[in-house]
LOPABA-573605 format. One record per residue (C-alpha): residue number from 1; x, z, y. Coordinates in nm, 3 decimals, always signed. Last residue first. Layout:
N
<pt nr="NUM" x="X" z="Z" y="Y"/>
...
# end
This chain:
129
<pt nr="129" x="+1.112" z="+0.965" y="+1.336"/>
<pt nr="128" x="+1.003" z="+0.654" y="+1.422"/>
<pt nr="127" x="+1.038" z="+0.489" y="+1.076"/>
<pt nr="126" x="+0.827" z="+0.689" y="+0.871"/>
<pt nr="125" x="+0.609" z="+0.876" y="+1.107"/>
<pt nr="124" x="+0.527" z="+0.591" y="+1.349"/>
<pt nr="123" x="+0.544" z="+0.332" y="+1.073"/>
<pt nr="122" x="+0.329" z="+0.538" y="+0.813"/>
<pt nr="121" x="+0.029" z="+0.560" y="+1.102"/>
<pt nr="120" x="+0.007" z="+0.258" y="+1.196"/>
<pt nr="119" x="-0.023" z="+0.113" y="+0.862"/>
<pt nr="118" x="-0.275" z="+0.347" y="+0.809"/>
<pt nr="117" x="-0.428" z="+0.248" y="+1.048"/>
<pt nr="116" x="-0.420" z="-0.149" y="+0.983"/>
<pt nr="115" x="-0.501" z="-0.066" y="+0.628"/>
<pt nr="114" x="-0.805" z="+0.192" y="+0.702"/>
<pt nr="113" x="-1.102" z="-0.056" y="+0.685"/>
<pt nr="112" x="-0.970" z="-0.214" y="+0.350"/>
<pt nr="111" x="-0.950" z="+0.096" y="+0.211"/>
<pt nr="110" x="-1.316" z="+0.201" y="+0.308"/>
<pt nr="109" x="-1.411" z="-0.156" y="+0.185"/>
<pt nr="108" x="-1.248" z="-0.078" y="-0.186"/>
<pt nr="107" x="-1.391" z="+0.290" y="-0.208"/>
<pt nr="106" x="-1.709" z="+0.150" y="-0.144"/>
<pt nr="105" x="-1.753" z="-0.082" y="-0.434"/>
<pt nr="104" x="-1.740" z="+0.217" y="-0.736"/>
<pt nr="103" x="-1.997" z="+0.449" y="-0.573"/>
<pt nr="102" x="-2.265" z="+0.128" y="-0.527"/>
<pt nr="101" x="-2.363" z="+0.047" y="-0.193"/>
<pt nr="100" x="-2.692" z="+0.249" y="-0.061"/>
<pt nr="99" x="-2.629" z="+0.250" y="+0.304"/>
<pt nr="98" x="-2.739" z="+0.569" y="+0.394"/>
<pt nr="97" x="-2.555" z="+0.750" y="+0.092"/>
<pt nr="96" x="-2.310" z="+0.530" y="-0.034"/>
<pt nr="95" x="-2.194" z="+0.390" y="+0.283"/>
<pt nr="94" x="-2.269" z="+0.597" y="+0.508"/>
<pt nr="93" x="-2.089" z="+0.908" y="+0.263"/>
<pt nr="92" x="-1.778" z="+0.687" y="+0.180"/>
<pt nr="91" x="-1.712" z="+0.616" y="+0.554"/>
<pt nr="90" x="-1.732" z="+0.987" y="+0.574"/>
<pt nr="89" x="-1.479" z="+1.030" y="+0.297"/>
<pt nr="88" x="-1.273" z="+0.729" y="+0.434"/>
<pt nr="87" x="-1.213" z="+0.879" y="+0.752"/>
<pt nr="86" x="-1.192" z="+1.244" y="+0.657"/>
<pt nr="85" x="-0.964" z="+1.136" y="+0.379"/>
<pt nr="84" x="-0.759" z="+0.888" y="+0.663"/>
<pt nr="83" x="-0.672" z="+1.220" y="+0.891"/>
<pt nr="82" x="-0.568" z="+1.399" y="+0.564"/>
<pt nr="81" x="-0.359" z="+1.083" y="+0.496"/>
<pt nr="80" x="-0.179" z="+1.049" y="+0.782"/>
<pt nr="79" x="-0.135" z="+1.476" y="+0.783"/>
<pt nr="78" x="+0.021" z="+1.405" y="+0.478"/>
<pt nr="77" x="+0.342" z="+1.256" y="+0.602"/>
<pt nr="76" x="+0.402" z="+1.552" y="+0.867"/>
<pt nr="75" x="+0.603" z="+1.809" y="+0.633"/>
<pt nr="74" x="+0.793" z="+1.497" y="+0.432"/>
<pt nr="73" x="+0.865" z="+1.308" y="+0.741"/>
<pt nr="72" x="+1.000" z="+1.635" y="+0.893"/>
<pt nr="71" x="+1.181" z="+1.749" y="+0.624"/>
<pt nr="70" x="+1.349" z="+1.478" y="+0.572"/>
<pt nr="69" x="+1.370" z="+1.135" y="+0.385"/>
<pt nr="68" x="+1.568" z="+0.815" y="+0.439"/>
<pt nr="67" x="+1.363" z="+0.460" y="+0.541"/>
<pt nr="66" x="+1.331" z="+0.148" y="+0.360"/>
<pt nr="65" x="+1.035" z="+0.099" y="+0.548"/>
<pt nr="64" x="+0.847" z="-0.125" y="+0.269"/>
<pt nr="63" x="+1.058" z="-0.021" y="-0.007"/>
<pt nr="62" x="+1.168" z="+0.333" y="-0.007"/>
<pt nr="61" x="+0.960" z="+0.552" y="+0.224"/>
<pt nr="60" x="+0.671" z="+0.345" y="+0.215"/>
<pt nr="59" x="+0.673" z="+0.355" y="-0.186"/>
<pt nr="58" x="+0.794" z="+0.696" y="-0.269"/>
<pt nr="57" x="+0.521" z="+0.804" y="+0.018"/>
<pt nr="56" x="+0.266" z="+0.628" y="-0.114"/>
<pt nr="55" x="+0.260" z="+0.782" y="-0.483"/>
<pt nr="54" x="+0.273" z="+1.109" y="-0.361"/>
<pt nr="53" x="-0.052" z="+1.025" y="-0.095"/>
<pt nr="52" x="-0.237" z="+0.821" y="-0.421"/>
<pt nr="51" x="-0.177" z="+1.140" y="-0.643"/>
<pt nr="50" x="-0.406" z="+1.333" y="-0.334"/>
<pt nr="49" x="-0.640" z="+1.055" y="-0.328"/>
<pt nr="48" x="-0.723" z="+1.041" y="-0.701"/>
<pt nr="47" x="-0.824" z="+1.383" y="-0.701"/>
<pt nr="46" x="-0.984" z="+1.374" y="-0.373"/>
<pt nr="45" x="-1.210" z="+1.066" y="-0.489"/>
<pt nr="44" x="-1.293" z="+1.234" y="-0.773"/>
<pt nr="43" x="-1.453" z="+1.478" y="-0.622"/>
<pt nr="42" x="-1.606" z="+1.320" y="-0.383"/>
<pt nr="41" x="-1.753" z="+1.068" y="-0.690"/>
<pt nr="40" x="-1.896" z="+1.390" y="-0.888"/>
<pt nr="39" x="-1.750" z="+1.452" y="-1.235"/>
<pt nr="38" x="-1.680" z="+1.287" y="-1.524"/>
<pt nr="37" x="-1.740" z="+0.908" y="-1.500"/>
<pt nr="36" x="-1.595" z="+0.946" y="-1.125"/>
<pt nr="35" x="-1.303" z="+1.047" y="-1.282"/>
<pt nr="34" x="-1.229" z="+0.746" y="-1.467"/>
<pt nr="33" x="-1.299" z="+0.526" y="-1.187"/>
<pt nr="32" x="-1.091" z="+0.752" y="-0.907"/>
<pt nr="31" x="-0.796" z="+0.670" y="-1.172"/>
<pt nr="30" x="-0.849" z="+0.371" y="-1.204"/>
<pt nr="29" x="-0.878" z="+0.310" y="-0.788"/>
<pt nr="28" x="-0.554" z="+0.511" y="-0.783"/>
<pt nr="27" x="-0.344" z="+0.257" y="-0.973"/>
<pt nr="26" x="-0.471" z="-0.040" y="-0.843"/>
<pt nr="25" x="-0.475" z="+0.099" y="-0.499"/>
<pt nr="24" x="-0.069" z="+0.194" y="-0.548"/>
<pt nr="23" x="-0.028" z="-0.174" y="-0.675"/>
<pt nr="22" x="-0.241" z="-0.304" y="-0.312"/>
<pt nr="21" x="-0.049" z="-0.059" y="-0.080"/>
<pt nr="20" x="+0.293" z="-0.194" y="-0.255"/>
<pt nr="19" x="+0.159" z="-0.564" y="-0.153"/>
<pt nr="18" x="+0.026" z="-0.446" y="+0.170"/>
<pt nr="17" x="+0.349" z="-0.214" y="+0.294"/>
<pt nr="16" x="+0.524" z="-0.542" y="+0.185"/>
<pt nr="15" x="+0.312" z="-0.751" y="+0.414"/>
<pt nr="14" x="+0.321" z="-0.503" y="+0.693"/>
<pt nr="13" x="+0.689" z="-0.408" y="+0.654"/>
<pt nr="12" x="+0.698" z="-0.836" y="+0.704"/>
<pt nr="11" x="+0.580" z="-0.799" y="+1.030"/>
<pt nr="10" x="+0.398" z="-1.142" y="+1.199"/>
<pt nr="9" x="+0.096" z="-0.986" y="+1.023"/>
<pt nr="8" x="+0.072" z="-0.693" y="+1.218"/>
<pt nr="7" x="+0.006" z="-0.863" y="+1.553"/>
<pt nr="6" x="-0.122" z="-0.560" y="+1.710"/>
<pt nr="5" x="+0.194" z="-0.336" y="+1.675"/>
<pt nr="4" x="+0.372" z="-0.664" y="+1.863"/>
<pt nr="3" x="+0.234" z="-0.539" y="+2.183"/>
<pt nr="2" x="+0.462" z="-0.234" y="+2.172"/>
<pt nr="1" x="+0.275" z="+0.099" y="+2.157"/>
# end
């Protein structure tokens, strides 16, 4: 790890991979809202977070890395956000369970609490490879 992988900021991949991470949020956080009025917010949250992962990878790949595909990047891009569903679904869980916030305002702080990893993460597989 370089010591410029802590000042994110200073890269612009990390402001576009916020601005595209922010419409791709949008999109997924409706979606996770009109599920969660139909079945139970876990649920939901998979749902949404599984179209959010397709969704992602167009946009990292494309515009914020402007990276080619493979194999590879294609086989081991999940696995960044299968490591970030645990995160978030247990964040999710303290949140909503022992901490009592409402189902609808702690998928937005989990998110926020995951950018700089997942961030992280997408750069190592996306451009590294």
């Amino acid at each position: 790890m370089r010591p410029s992988d802590f000042f994110l900021i200073t890269d612009k991949r990390f402001l576009n991979f916020v601005l595209f991470g922010g419409l791709n949020t949008l999109t997924t956080y409706a979606l996770y809202l009109l599920l969660s009025c139909v079945m139970h917010y876990q649920l939901a949250y998979l749902i949404a977070y599984l179209v959010g992962i397709i969704i992602a990878y167009l946009l990292n790949l494309n515009l914020v890395f402007n990276s080619s595909s493979s194999l590879r990047k294609v086989l081991l891009y999940p696995f960044i956000y299968l490591i970030q569903y645990f995160l978030g679904a247990g964040l999710m869980y303290l949140m909503i369970t022992i901490f009592y916030l409402s189902h609808t305002v702690a998928p937005l702080i989990t998110i926020a609490l995951l950018l700089p990893v997942s961030f992280f993460l997408n750069k190592r597989i996306l451009v590294n490879l």
